[in-house]
C-alpha positions in Angstrom: 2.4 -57.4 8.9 -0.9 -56.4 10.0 -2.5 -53.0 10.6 -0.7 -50.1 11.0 -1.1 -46.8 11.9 0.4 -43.8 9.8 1.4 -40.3 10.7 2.6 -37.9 8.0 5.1 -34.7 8.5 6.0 -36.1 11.9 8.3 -33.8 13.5 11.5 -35.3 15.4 12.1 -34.0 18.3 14.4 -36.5 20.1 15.7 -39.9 19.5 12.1 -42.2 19.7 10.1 -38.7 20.1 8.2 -37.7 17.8 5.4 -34.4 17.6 2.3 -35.0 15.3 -1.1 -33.7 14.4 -3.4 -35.7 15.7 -6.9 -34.7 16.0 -9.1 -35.7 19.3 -11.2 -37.8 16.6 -8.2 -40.0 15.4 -7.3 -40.0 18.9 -10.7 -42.4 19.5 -9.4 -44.6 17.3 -7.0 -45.8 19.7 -8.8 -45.5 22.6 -12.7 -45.0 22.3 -13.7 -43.2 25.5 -10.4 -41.3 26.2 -10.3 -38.8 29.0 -9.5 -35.3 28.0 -6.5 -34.2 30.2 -4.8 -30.7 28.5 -3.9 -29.8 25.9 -1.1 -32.6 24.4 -2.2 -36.1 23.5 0.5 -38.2 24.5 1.5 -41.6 23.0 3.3 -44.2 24.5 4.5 -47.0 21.6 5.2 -50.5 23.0 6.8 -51.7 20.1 9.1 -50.4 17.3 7.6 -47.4 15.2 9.4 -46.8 11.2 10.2 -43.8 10.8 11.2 -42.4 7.7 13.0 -39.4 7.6 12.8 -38.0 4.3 8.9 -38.2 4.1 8.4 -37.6 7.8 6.2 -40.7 7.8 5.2 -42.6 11.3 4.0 -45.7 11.1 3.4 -48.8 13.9 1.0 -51.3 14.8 -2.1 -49.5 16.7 -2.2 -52.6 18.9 1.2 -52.1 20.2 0.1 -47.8 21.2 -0.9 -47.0 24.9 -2.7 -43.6 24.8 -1.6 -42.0 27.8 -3.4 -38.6 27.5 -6.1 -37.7 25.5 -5.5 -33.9 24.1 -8.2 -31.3 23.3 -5.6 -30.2 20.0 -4.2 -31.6 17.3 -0.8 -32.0 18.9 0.5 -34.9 20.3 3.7 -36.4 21.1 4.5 -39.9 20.2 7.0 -41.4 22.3 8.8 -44.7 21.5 9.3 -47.5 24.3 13.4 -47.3 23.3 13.2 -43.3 24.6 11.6 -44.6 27.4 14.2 -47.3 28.0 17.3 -44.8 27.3 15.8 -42.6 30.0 15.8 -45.0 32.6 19.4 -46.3 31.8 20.6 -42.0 31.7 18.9 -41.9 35.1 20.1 -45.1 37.0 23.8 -43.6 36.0 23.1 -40.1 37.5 22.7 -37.9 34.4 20.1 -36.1 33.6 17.7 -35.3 30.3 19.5 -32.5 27.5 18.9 -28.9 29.1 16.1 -27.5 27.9 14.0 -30.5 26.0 11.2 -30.1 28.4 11.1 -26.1 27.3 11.0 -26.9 23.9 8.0 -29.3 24.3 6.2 -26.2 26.2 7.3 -24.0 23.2 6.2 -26.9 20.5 2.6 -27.8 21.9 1.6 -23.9 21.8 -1.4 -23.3 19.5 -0.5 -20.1 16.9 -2.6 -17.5 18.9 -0.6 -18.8 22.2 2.6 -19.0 20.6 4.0 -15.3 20.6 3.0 -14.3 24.4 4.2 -18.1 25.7 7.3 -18.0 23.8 7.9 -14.3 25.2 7.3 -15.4 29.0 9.7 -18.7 28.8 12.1 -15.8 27.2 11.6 -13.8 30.2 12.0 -16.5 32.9 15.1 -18.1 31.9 16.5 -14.8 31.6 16.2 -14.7 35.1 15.9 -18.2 36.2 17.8 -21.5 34.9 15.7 -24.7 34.8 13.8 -27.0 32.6 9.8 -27.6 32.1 8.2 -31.1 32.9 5.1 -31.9 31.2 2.2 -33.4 33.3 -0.7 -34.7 31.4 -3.2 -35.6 34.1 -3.1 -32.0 35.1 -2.2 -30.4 31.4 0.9 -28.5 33.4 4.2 -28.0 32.9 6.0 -27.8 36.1 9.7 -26.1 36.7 12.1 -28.3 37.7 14.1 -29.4 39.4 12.4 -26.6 41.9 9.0 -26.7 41.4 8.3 -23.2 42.5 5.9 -22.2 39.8 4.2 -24.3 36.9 2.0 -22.8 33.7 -0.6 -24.6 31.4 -1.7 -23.3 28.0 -5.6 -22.2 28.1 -6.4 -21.7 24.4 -10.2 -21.2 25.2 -9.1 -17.8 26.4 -6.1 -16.5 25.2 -3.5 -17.2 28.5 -2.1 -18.5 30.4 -2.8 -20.6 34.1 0.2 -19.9 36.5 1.1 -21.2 39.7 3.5 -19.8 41.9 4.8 -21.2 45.4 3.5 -18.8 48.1 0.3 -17.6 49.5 -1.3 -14.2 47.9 -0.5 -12.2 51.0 3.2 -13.0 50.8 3.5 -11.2 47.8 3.5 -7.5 47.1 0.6 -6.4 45.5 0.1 -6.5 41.9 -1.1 -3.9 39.4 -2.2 -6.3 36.9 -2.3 -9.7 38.0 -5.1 -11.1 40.4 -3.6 -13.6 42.6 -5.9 -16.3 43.9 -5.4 -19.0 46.9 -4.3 -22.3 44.4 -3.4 -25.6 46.0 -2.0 -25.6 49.9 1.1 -23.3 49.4 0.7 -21.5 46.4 -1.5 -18.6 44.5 -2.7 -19.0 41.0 -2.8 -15.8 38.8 -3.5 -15.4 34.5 -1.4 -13.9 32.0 -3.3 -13.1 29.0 -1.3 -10.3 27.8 2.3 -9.0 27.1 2.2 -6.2 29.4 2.3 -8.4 32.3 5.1 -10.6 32.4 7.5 -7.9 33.9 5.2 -8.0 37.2 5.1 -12.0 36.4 8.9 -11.8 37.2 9.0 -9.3 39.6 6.5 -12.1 41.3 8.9 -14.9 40.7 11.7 -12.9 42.4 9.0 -12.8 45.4 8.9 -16.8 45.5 11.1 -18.8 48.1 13.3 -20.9 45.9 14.8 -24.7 47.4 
């Protein structure tokens, strides 16, 4: 059988997705000089993980794992090479991932002190907007789609979070609370660190040309 790799309390979050706690150090095992890219460690698993349900137990050959992002937390998410597959197939026919997974990973990979203020802004913004969060790991985002007009990543050094929004800083009104910055060609780049400023977060989003 050879070596294999174990991961207790694995959390399912999919069929072939799994989230895990899996510490930068256990991380090396798989991949001795990984590059740290966000916050998530992602795990791509070539061949067939056990899983077993009632003990929440992972387990594949180490051999068989391709570490696609090296995370500075203890969460990662394990994705099996049938997800991967079944995605493919659900695209070539025109359909389109379950509403809402990609917002759920966002919500899952928060750290505790993270967790109330970024489960309260997602609140806020599909209150007002429909649409689904992609998770990038080379840039540790998670980018709106299918209109990409704003994107957030988790900064647990600091309490907040990094936000993008689609537009230069003098296109929008001006803020009270929130300093927008110059980002990438097109868009600003502001922080939200606290609760009191996700209503003028909105009130910015309503701001942004949408596609």
């Amino acid at each position: 059988m050879g070596l294999m790799f174990q991961i207790h309390d694995a959390k399912q979050l999919d069929e072939g997705v799994w989230k895990v706690r899996l510490s930068p150090s256990e991380v090396r095992l798989l991949d001795a000089k990984p590059e740290t890219t966000g916050p998530l460690s992602v795990l791509l698993l070539m061949g067939t993980p056990t899983f077993d349900r009632d003990s929440r137990c992972l387990s594949f050959n180490p051999v068989a794992a391709k570490l696609l992002a090296a995370g500075s937390t203890e969460t990662a998410i394990v994705i099996g090479a049938s997800a991967t597959e079944q995605h493919r197939q659900s695209t070539a026919k025109g359909s389109s991932p379950a509403a809402g997974s990609g917002d759920s990973n966002f919500l899952l990979s928060l750290t505790s002190e993270l967790k109330e203020l970024g489960t309260q802004i997602l609140r806020e913004v599909r209150s007002q907007f429909s649409g689904d969060l992609r998770f990038f790991p080379k840039s540790g985002k998670f980018v709106e789609t299918p209109d990409n007009f704003w994107t957030v990543r988790p900064q647990s050094r600091d309490g907040s979070f990094r936000i993008t929004v689609r537009g230069r800083p003098e296109s929008f009104e001006k803020s009270k609370s929130l300093n927008l910055k110059p980002d990438m060609t097109g868009y600003s780049s502001l922080k939200v660190s606290r609760r009191g400023q996700i209503e003028e977060l909105i009130r910015l989003l309503k701001q942004v040309r949408k596609k």
